[in-house]
C-alpha positions as CSV (number, residue, x, y, z in Angstrom):
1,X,-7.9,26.5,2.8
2,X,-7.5,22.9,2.5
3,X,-6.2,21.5,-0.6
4,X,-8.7,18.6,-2.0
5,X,-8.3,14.8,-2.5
6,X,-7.8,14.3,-5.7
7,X,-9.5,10.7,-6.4
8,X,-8.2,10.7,-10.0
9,X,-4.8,10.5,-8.5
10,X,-6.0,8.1,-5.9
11,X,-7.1,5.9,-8.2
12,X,-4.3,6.0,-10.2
13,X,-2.2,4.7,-7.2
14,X,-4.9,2.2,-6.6
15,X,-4.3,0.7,-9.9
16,X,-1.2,0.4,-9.8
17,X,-1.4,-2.1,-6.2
18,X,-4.3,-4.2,-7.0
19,X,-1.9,-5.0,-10.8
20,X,0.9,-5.6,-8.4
21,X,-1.0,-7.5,-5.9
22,X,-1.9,-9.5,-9.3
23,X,1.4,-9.6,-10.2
24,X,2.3,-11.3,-7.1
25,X,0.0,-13.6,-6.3
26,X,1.2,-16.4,-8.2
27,X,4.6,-16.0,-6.4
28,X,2.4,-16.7,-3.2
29,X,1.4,-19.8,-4.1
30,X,5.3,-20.9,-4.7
31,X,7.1,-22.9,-2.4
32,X,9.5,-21.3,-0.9
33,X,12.4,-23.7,-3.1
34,X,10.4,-23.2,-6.3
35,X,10.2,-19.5,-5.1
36,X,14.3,-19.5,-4.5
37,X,14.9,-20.9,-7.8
38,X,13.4,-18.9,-10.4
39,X,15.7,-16.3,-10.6
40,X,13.6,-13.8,-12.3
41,X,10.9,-14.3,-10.9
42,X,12.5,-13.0,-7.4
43,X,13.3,-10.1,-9.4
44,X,10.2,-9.4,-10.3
45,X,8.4,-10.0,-7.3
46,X,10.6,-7.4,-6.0
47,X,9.7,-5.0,-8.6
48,X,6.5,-5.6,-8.1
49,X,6.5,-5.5,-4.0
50,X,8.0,-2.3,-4.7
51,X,5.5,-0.6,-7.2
52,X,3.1,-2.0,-4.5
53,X,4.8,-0.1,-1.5
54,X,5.6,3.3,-3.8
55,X,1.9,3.5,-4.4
56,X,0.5,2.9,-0.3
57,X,3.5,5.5,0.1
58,X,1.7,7.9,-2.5
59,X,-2.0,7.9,-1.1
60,X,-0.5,7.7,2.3
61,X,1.6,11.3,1.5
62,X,-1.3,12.5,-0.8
63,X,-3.9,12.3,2.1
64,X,-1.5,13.2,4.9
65,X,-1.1,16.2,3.1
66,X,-4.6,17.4,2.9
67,X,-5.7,15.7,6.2
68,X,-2.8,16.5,8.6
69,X,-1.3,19.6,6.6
70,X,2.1,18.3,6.9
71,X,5.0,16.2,5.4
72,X,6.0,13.5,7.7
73,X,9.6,12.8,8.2
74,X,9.7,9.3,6.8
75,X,7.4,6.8,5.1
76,X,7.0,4.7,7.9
77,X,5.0,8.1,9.6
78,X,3.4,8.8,7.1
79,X,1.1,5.8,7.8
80,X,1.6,6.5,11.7
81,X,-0.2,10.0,10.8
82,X,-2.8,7.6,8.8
83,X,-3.6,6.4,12.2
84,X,-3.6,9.8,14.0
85,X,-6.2,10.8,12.1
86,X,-8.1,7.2,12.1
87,X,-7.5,7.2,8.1
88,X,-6.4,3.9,9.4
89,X,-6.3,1.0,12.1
90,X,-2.8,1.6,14.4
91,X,-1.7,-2.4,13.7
92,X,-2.4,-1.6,10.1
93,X,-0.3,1.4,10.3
94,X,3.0,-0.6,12.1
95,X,2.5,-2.9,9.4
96,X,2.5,-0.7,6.6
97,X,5.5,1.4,8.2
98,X,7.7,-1.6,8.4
99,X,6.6,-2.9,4.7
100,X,8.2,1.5,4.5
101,X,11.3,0.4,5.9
102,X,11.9,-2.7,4.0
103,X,10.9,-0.9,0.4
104,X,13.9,1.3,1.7
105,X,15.7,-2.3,1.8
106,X,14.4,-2.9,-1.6
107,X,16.1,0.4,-3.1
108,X,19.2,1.2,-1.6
109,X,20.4,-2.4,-0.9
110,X,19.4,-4.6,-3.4
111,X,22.0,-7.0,-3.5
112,X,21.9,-7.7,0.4
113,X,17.8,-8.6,0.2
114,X,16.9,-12.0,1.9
115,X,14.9,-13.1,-0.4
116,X,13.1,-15.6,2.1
117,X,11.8,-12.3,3.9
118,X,10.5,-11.1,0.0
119,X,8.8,-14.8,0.0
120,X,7.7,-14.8,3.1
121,X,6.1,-11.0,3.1
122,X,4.5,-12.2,-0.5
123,X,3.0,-15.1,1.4
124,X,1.6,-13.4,4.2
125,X,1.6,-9.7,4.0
126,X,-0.2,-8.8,0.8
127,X,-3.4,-8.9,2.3
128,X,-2.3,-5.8,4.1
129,X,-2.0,-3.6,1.6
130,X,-6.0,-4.7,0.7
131,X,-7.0,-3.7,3.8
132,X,-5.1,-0.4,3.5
133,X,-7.0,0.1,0.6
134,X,-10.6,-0.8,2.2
135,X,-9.3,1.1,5.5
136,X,-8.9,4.3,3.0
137,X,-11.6,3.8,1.0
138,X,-14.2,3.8,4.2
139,X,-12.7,6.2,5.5
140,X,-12.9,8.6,2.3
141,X,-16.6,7.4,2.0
142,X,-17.8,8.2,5.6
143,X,-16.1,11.7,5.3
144,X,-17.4,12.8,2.3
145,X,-19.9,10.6,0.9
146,X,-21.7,9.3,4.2
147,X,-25.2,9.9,2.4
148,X,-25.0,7.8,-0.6
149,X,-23.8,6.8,-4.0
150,X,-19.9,7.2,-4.5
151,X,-19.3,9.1,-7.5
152,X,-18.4,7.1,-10.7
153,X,-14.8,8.8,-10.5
154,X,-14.7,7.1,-7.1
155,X,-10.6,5.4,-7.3
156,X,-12.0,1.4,-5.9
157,X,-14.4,-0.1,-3.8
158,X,-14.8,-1.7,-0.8
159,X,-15.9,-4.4,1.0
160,X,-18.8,-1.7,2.7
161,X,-19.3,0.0,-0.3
């Protein structure tokens, strides 16, 4: 019997990318000297990129695990099994598998972070993690809500719904 997704939790994780996301978006707008040299504010961005990352990596494992019946070997497959199961798009996926690997970065090798790449993947990559959330989101809705109204516990919406 198939364990159920549990939105609450879902939603949870949800909330805790789109205040991230928020979190970073005024970093975005930085150049990348300004960006460079507010010390803090790298840190936090970092934080932030990786509360971001934790989360995708929690509704990625929290669906895998229902959908797929498995634990993937990494986080980076985790979102490759997204894909498998058309959860989400395969480019979406590689994406989201190397933002994995570089929250990896992020934790066991703080010190040695470029933090042009954290400017640069601020600047251009954020957007990714909205469509992983839309991606989801679609997907959830078409699989178990393809007649109608989403249920007022439903985690976020999306662009189709």
């Amino acid at each position: 019997m198939a364990l159920p997704i549990n939105l609450l939790r879902l939603g949870q994780k949800v909330s805790a990318i789109r205040e991230a996301i928020e979190k970073l978006t005024p970093f975005a707008g930085l150049d990348l000297q300004d960006y460079l040299s507010d010390e803090k504010g790298v840190a936090a961005s970092k934080y932030y990129l990786l509360v971001a990352t934790e989360a995708a990596i929690d509704i990625c494992n929290h669906l895998v695990a229902r959908l797929a019946k498995r634990v993937p070997n990494s986080y980076a497959e985790c979102f490759e099994v997204l894909a498998e199961k058309r959860v989400i798009s395969g480019p979406l996926a590689e994406k989201l598998a190397r933002m994995a690997k570089f929250r990896n970065l992020l934790v066991h090798q703080y010190g040695d972070i470029d933090n042009q790449k954290v400017h640069m993947i601020i600047r251009n990559d954020l957007t990714d993690l909205d469509r992983y959330l839309n991606e989801v989101a679609a997907f959830l809705k078409a699989k178990y809500r393809p007649e109608g109204e989403l249920p007022k516990e439903w985690p976020w919406k999306n662009n189709s719904g």
